[in-house]
C-alpha positions in Angstrom: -24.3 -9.9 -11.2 -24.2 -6.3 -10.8 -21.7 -5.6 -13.5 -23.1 -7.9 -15.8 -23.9 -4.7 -18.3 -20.9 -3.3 -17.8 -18.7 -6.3 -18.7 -21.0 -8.7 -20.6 -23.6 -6.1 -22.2 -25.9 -8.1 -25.1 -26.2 -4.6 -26.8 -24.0 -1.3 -26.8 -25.3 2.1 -28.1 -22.3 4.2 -28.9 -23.4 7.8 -28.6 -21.5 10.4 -30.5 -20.5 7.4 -33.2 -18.8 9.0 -36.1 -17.5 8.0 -39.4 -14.4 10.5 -39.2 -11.6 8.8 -38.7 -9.3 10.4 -35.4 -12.4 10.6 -34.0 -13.0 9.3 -30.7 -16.5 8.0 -31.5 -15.3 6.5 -34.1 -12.1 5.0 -32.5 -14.8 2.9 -29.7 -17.1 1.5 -32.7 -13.8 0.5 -34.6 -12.6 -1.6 -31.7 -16.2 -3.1 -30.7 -16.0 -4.4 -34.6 -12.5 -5.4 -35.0 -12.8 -6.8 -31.8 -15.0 -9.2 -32.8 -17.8 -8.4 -30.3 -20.9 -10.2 -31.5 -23.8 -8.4 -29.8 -26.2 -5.9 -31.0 -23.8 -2.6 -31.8 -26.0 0.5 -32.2 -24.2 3.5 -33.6 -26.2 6.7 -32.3 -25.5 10.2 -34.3 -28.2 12.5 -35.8 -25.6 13.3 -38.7 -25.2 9.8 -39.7 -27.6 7.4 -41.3 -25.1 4.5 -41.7 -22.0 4.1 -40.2 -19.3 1.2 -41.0 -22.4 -0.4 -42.5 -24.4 -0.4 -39.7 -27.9 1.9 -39.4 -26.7 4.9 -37.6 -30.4 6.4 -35.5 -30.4 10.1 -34.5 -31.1 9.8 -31.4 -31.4 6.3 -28.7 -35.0 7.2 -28.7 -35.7 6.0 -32.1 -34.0 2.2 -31.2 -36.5 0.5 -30.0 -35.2 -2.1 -28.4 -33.6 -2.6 -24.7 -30.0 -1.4 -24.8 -27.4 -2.9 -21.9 -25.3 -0.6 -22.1 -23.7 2.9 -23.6 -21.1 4.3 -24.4 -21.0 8.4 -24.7 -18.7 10.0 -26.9 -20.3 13.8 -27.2 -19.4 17.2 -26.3 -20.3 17.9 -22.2 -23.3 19.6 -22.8 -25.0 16.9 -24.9 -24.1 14.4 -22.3 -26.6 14.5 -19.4 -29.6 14.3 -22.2 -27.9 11.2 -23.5 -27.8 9.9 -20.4 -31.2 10.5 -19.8 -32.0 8.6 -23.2 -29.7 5.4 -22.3 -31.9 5.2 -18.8 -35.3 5.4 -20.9 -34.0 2.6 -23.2 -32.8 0.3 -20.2 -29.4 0.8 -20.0 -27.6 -1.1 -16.6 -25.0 0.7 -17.0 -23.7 3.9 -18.5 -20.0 4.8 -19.8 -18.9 8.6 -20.1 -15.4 9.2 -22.3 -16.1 12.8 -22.5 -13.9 14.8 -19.8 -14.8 18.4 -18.6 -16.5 17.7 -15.0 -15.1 18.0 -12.1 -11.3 18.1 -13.0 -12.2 21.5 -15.1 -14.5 23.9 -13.0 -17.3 24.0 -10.6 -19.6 23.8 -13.2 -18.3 20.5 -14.5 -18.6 19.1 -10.9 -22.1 20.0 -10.4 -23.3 18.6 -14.0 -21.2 15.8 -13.1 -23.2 15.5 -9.4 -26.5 15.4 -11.3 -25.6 12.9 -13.9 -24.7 10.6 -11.0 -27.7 11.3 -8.8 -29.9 10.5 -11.9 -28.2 7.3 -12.8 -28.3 6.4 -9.1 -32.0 6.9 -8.8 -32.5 4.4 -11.6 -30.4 2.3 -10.5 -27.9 2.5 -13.2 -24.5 2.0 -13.0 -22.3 5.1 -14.1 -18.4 4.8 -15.5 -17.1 7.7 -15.3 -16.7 10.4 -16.6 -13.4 10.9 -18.9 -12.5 7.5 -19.1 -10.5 5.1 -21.5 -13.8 2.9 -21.2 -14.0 -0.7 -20.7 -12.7 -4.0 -22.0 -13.5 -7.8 -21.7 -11.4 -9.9 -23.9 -13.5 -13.1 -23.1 -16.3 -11.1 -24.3 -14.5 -10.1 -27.3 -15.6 -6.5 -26.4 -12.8 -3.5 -26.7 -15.5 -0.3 -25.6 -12.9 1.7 -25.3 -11.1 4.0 -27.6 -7.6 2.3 -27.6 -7.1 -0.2 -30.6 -5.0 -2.9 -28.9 -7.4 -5.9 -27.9 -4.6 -8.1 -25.9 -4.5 -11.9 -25.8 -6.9 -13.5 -23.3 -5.8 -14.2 -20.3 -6.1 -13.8 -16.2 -4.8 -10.3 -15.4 -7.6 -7.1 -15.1 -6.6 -3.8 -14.6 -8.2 -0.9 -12.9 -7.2 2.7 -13.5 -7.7 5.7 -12.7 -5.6 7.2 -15.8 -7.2 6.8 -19.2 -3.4 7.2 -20.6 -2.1 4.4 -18.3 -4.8 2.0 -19.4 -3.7 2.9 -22.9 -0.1 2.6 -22.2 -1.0 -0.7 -20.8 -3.1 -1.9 -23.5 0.1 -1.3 -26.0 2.6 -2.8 -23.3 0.3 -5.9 -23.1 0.3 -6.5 -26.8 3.6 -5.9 -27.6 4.4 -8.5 -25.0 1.6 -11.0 -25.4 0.8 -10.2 -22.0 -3.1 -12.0 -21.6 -5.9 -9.8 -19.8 -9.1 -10.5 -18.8 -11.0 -7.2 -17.8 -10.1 -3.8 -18.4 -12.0 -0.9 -16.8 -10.6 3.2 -16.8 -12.3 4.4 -13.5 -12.4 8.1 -14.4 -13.8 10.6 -12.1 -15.2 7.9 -10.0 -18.6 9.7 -10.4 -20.0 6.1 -9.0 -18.1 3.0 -10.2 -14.7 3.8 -8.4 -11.8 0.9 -7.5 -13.3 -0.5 -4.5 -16.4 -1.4 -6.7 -14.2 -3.0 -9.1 -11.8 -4.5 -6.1 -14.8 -6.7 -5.2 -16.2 -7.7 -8.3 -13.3 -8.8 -9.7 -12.1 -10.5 -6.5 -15.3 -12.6 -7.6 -14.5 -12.8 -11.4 -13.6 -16.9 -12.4 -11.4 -15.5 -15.2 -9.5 -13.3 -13.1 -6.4 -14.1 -11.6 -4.3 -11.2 -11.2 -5.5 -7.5 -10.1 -3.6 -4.7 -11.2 -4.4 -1.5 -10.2 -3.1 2.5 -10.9 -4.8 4.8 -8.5 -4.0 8.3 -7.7 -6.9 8.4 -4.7 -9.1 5.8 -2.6 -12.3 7.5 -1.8 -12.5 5.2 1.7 -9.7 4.2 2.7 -11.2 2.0 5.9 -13.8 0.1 2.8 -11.1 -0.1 1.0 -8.6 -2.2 3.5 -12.3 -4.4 4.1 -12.3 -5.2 0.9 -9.0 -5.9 -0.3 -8.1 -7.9 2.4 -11.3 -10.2 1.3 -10.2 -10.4 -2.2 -6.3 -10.9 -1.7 -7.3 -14.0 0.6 -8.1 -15.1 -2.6 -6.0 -13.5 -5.7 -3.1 -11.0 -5.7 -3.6 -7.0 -6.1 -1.0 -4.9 -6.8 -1.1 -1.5 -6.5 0.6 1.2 -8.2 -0.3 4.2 -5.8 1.3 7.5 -6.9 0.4 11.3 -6.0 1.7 10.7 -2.3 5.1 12.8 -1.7 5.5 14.8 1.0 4.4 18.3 -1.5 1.1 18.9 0.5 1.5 17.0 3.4 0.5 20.1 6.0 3.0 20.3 9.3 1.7 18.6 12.2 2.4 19.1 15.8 3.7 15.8 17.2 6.0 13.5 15.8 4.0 11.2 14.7 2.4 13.5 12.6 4.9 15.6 11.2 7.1 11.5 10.4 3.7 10.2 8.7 3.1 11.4 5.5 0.5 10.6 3.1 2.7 7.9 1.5 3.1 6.0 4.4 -0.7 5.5 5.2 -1.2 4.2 2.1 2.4 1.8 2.4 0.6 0.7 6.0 -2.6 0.4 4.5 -1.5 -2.0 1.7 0.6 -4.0 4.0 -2.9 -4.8 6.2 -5.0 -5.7 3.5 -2.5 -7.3 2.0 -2.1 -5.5 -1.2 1.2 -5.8 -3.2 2.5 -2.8 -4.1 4.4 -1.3 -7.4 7.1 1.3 -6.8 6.8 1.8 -10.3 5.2 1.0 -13.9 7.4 -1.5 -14.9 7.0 -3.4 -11.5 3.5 -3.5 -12.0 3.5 -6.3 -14.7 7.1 -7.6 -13.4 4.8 -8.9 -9.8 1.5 -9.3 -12.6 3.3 -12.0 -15.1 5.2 -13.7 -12.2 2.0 -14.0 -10.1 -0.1 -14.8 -12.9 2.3 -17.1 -14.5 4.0 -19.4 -11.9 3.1 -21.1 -8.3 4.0 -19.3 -5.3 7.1 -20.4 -3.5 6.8 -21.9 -0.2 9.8 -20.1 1.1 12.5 -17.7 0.2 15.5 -20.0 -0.6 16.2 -19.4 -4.3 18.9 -21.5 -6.4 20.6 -19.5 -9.8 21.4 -21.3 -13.1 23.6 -19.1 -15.2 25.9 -19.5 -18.2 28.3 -16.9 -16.6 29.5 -16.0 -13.4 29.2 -12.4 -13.1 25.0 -12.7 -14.0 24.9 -15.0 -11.3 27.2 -12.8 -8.6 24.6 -10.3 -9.7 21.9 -12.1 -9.1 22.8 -13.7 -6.4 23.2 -9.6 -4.5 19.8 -9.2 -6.2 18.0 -11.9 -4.2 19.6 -11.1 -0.9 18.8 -7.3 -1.4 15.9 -8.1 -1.8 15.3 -10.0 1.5 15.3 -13.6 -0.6 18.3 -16.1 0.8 20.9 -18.1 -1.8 20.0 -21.3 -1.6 22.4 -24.0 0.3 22.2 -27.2 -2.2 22.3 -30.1 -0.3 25.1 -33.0 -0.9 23.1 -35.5 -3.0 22.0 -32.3 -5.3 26.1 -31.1 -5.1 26.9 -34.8 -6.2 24.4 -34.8 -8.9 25.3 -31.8 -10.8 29.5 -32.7 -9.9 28.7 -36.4 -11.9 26.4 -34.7 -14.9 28.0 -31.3 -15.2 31.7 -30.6 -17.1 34.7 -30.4 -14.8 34.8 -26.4 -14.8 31.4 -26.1 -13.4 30.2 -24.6 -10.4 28.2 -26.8 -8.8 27.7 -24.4 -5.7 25.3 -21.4 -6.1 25.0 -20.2 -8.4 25.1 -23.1 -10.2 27.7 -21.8 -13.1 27.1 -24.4 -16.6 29.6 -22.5 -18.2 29.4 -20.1 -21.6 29.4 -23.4 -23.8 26.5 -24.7 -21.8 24.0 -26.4 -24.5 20.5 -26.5 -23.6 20.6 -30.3 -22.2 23.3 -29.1 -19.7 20.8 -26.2 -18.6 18.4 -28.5 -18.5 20.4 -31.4 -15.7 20.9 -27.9 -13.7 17.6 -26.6 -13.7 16.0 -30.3 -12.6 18.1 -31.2 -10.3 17.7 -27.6 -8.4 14.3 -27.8 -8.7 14.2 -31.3 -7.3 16.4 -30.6 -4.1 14.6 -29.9 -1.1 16.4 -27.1 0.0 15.3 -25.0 -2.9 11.8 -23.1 -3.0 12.5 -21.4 -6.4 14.9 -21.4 -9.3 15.8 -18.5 -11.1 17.7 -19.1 -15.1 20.0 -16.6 -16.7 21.1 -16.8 -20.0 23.6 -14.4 -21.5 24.4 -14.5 -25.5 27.6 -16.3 -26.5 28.8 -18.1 -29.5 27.6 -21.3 -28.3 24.6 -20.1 -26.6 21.2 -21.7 -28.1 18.4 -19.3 -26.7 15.8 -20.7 -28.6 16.2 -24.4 -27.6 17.4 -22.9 -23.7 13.6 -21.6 -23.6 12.2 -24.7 -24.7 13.8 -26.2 -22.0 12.7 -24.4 -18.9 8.7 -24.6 -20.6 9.2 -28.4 -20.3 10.6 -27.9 -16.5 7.8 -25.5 -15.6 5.0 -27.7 -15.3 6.6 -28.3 -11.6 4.9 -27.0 -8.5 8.4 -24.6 -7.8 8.3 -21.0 -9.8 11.1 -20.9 -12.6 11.8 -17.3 -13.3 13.7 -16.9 -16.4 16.6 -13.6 -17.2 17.2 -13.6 -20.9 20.3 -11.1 -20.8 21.0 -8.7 -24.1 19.6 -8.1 -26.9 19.0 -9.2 -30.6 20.7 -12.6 -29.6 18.0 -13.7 -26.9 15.0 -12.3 -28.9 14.2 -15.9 -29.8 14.3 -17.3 -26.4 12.2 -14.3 -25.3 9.7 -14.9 -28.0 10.0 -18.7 -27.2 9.4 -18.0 -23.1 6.7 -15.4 -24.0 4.8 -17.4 -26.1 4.7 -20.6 -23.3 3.6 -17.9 -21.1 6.9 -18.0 -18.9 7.9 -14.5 -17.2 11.1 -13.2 -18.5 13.0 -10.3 -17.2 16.2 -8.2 -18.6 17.8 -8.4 -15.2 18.6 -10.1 -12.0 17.3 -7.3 -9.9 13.9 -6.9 -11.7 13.4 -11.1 -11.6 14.8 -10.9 -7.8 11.9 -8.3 -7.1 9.3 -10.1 -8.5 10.2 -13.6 -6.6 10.3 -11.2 -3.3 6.4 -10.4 -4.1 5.5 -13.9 -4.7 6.9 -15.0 -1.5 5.6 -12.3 0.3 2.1 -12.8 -0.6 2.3 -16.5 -0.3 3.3 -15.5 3.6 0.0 -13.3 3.5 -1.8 -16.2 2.2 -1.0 -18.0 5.0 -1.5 -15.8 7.9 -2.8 -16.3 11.1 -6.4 -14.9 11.8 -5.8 -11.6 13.5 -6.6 -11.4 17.0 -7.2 -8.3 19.2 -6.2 -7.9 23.1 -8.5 -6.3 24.6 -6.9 -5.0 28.4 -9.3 -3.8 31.0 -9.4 -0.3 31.4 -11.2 2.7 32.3 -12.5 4.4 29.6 -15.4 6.9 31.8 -12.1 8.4 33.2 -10.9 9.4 29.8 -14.6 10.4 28.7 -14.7 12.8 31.8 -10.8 14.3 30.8 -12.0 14.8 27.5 -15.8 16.4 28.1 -13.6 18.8 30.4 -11.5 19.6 27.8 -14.1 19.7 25.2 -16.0 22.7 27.2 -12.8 24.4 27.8 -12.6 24.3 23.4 -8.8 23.1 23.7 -7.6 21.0 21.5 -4.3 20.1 23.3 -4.2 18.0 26.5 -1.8 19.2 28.8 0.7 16.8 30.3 -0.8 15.9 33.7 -4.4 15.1 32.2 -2.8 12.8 29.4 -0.7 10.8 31.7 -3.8 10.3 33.4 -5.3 9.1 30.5 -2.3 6.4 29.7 -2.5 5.4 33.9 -6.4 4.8 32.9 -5.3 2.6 30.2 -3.0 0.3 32.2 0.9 2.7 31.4 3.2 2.7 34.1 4.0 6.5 34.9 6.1 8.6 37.8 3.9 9.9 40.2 3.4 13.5 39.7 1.6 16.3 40.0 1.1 19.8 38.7 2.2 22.8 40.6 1.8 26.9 40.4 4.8 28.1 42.6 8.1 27.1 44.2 6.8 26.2 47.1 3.9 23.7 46.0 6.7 22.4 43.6 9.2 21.7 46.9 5.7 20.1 48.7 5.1 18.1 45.9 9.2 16.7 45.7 9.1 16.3 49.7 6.2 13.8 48.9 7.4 12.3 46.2 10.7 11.6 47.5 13.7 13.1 45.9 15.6 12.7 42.7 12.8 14.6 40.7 12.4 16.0 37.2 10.2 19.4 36.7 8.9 20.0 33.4 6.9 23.2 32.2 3.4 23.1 31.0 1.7 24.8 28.3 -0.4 24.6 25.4 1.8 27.2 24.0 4.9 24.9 24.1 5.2 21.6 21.8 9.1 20.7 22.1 9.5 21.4 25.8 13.3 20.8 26.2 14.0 23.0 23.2 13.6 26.1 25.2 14.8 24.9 28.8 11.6 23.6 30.3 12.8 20.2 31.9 15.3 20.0 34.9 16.0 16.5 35.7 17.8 14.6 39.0 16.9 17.9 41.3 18.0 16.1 44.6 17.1 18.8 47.1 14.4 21.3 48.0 17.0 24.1 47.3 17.4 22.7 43.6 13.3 22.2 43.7 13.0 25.7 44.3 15.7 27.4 42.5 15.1 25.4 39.0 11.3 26.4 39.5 11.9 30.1 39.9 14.6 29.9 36.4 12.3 28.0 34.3 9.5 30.2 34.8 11.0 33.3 34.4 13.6 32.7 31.2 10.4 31.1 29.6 8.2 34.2 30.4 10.7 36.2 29.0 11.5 34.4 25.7 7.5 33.7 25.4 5.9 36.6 27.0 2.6 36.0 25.6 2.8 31.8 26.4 -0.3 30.5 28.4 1.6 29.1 30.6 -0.4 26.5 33.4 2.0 25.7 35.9 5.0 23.1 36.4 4.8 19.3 36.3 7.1 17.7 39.5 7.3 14.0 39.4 9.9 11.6 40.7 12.7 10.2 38.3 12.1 7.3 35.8 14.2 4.3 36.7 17.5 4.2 33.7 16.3 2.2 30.8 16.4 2.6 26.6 14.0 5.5 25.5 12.1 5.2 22.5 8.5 6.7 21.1 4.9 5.8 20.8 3.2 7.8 18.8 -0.3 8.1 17.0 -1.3 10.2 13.9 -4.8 9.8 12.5 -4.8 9.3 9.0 -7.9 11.3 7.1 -8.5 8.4 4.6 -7.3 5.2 6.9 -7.9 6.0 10.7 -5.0 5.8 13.6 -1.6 4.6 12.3 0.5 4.1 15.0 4.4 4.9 15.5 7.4 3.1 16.7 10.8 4.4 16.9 14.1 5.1 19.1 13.1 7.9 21.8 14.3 11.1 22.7 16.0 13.5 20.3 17.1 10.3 18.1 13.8 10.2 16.3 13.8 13.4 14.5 17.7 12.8 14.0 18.3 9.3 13.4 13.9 8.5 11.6 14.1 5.6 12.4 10.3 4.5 12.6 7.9 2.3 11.6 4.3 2.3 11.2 1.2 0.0 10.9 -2.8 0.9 11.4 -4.4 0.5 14.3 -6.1 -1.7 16.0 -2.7 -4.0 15.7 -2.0 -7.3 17.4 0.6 -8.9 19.4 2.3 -10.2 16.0 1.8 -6.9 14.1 3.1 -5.1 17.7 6.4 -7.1 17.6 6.7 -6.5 13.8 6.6 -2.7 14.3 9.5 -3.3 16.7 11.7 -5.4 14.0 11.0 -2.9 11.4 13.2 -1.0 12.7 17.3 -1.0 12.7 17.2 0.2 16.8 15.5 -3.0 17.2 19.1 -4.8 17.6 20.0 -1.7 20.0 17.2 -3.0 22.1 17.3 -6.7 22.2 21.2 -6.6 23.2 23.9 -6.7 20.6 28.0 -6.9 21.7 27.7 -6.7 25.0 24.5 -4.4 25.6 21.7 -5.2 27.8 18.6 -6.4 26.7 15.5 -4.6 27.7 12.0 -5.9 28.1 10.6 -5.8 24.3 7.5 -6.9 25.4 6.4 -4.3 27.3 7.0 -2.4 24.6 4.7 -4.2 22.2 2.2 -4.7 25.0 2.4 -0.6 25.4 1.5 -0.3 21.7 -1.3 -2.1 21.9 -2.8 -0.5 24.8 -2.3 2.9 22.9 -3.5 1.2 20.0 -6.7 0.3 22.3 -6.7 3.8 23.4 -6.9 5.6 19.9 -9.5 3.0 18.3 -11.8 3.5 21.2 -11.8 7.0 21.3 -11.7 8.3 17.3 -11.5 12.3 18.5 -7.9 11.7 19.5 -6.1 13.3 16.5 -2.0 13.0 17.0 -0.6 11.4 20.5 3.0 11.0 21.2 4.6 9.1 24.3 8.2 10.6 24.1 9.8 8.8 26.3 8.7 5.6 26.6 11.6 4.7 28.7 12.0 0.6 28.7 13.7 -1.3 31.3 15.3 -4.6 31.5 13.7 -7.7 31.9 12.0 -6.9 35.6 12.4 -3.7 35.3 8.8 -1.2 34.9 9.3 0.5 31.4 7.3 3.9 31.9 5.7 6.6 30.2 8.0 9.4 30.9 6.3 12.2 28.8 3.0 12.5 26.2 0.7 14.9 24.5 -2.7 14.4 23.2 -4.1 16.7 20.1 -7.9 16.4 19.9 -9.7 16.9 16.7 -10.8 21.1 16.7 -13.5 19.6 14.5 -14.9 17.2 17.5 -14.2 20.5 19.8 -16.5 22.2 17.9 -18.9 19.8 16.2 -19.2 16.8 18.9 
């Protein structure tokens, strides 16, 4: 396989070995040692003839034999030549730890460049640099400069932190966590996390993917590839660095609502990619996933000695979007004939503080047994009578079932044993009901992912030369911002409903225009000059005369030339009035790393009020259309709640996917916002009241 050096090498050279103790060369030959790794270990350092009791050769050139891979340890500007040495001696692959590339100066990055481009001309694969290193624990091979070697086991870990792997490394130990691979991605000078995505997604003794990244270098290869691999395993994602600080303003909605953190929350939900919202969630999803069998729905039943854990858990799990399981009769009339007097026999099933471990065990069985219950979660709190120990034993013999048992040891020195005890059966155990509720929400999420419908695309007959010829126009005219006539044009060319209208440069075109459309009509101002136009008085709606045509004409014109005497202004828009309806927005920003991520929220001044949006990438689909529309608390507004109206929700998903259509097949469309989108009732034509169009300055210029 292609990583086969990287992850099984038969030989390692560790350049820049050192006897020194504190030392990071001689940290990485410690651990390959200690570790147990029993292929050829060749110490490189022109100081040393022996180190740890192994020859020590000045340089790589004086091993001769084929080396697999190497591991360099040495100040920056001894690595490129050591580089150069691990090629000559046949290295597959090559593993930096120094840092002072790219992250330090321009100089770094351009040493860094021709490292890579002479690694890549070899066809060598480069780690790297300032890296951790690399680990294989069913290789017995620790290469990198952390001592803790965990257990072996079915979770890998990519990472772009050294210190994160480190901090992982200790966490995994210290919990008896097992891990299969672990590989610090660096500077991503070649081998970066979609490399390691893959081959993992391949690897027999991986289970689990965990991942920290700070940057995806493609986001499009990246959504490929993950959804591949989580059709097959779970990923979760810790993604951090993506706050609005450096987010640059945008002009639409859609843009200035989309920050960077919610491309990559759209991006993970598409490929299907679990993600952290912190550290500790990471291995909370990790030893639940890795651990137990997925749940086949979201109905959860609580065993608790106490009935405030379980009140608390039992908020936990619908918080988290789970549901409290309803026990059926025969289970109620199981536990009422086994269980003391005192008991709850609802749910939370409450066995009391005196509960002994064979009354947790009648609780736990006959939950898991009743076919209203996809997953059981235990509590245990320390009393007198409390037997953690023997409480764990219990719910290892019960786990061998195909429903996930989540255990909640709560306290302290009381429960160690029964954490030991579930730790060492390789049962997850949590410290409280919201963490364990979290963790069953994952599961059951990706077991939904796992069973997804194939995606499939509507494609609606439209007329794309029509757009081609709006946007050559506007190409040689260098504008970047369609005005509003030529973009509603564009959506009518696409299959949108829209007034009839037309653009007018005096009061009496505009009363022409209004005598030929039929009167009421709304006038709006046009200019590229002019983002927000009701913001400064440029729309007059229900004008039911000429009089009102030409007096609201003459007002907008001249207050606007006065507040904005410089505005480029191009005239008025006159079209007739929208039939009543609910107004919400479509909108469009294109993501730099993950293409066109569409917008859906309530229309009108209520989205920059009220946020209420949601997002997915683009192309979607009818399913992923209607979700868009659910994510969203307006969504209840719009299907008809105490008393209201319904209105036609599927137009609205069907407009979504024309715009979705729209944006996909024409990539130079930057930002798009169709503000309204006013939605009728059932029978009722929904219409595109108002849009604008940004182009890409770059396509305006470039092509």
């Amino acid at each position: 396989m292609m990583f086969d050096s990287l992850f099984h090498p038969s030989s390692i050279a560790v350049i820049g070995a050192s006897s020194v103790e504190g030392k990071v060369g001689n940290a990485l030959l410690s651990n390959l040692i200690d570790g147990g790794y029993d292929g050829k270990i060749v110490p490189v350092n022109p100081k040393s003839k022996e180190i740890m009791g192994i020859r020590c050769y000045g340089s790589l050139s004086e091993y001769n034999e084929k080396v697999d891979m190497s591991v360099i340890a040495v100040p920056v500007k001894f690595v490129k030549p050591a580089v150069a040495e691990s090629i000559s001696s046949g290295a597959g692959a090559v593993t930096i730890i120094t840092a002072g590339f790219k992250e330090v100066d321009k100089e770094g990055a351009r040493l860094e460049k021709e490292i890579a481009e002479l690694c890549r001309l070899k066809g060598v694969r480069l780690l790297g640099p300032n890296v951790l290193g690399v680990m294989n624990t069913h290789h017995k091979m620790n290469a990198t400069f952390a001592h803790n070697m965990p257990e072996k086991g079915g979770i890998s870990i990519i990472s772009q932190s050294g210190a994160v792997c480190a901090a992982i490394l200790d966490w995994a130990v210290s919990n008896r966590l097992g891990m299969s691979k672990l590989v610090s991605i660096g500077n991503k000078a070649d081998i970066n996390e979609i490399d390691m995505l893959e081959w993992m997604g391949e690897d027999e003794r991986t289970s689990v993917i965990v991942g920290y990244l700070e940057s995806i270098v493609d986001g499009k290869k990246f959504i490929q590839t993950a959804e591949k691999v989580t059709s097959k395993k779970p990923v979760i994602i810790l993604k951090v660095g993506t706050t609005a600080a450096g987010v640059k303003a945008a002009s639409s909605h859609t843009g200035s609502l989309a920050g960077t953190d919610v491309a990559y929350g759209a991006a993970f939900r598409r490929s299907g990619v679990i993600r952290a919202d912190s550290f500790e969630q990471l291995f909370d999803f990790a030893k639940a996933l890795d651990m137990q069998p997925l749940p086949r729905g979201k109905s959860v039943a609580i065993v608790t000695n106490a009935g405030g854990p379980g009140i608390i858990c039992a908020d936990a799990i619908e918080n988290a979007g789970m549901s409290v399981a309803q026990l059926d009769h025969q289970s109620a009339t199981a536990l009422k004939k086994k269980l003391p007097e005192a008991a709850s026999i609802g749910n939370p099933i409450d066995v009391l503080g005196d509960a002994d471990p064979d009354r947790y065990h009648v609780a736990i069985k006959t939950a898991l047994e009743s076919d209203a219950v996809d997953a059981v979660i235990t509590i245990l709190t320390p009393q007198t009578m409390t037997k953690a120990f023997e409480t764990a034993k219990v719910i290892s013999e019960l786990s061998h079932a195909d429903k996930p048992i989540l255990a909640c040891f709560m306290g302290g020195r009381d429960i160690l044993p029964g954490r030991a005890e579930l730790v060492s059966k390789r049962l997850p155990d949590y410290t409280s009901p919201e963490r364990v509720a979290l963790s069953l929400k994952a599961m059951y999420e990706y077991s939904l992912w796992r069973e997804r419908p194939a995606r499939v695309l509507t494609h609606y007959p439209v007329n794309k030369r029509r757009v081609e010829r709006i946007f050559k126009m506007y190409k040689n005219m260098r504008r970047s911002q369609v005005g509003e006539a030529e973009a509603k044009k564009i959506l009518k060319a696409y299959g949108f409903d829209i007034p009839n209208g037309e653009l007018c440069v005096s009061a009496d075109q505009a009363v022409e225009i209004a005598e030929y459309i039929g009167y009421p009509v709304a006038m709006k101002i046009v200019s590229r000059d002019i983002i927000h136009k009701s913001d400064i008085g440029g729309v007059k709606i229900n004008l039911q005369n000429s009089e009102a045509v030409r007096d609201a004409y003459d007002l907008m014109v001249m207050r606007i030339t006065r507040l904005l005497p410089d505005i480029r202004l191009e005239g008025v828009y006159v079209e007739e009035m929208a039939s009543k309806g609910r107004e919400v927005i479509l909108g469009m920003s294109r993501d730099p790393q993950f293409g066109p991520m569409m917008m859906f929220g309530l229309g009108g001044i209520f989205v920059e009020v009220m946020k209420d949006v949601s997002f997915n990438l683009a192309p979607i689909t009818k399913d992923e259309a209607m979700q868009m529309l659910e994510a969203t608390r307006s969504y209840e507004y719009l299907s008809g709640i105490r008393g209201q109206t319904a209105v036609d929700i599927e137009s609205v998903a069907i407009a979504l996917q024309r715009m979705s259509q729209l944006v996909t097949d024409f990539p130079q469309i930057k930002e798009m916002d169709i503000n309204p989108f006013i939605v009728g009732t059932m029978g009722v034509q929904s219409v595109a009241a108002d849009a604008r169009i940004t182009l890409s300055e770059k396509w305006i210029e470039n092509g």
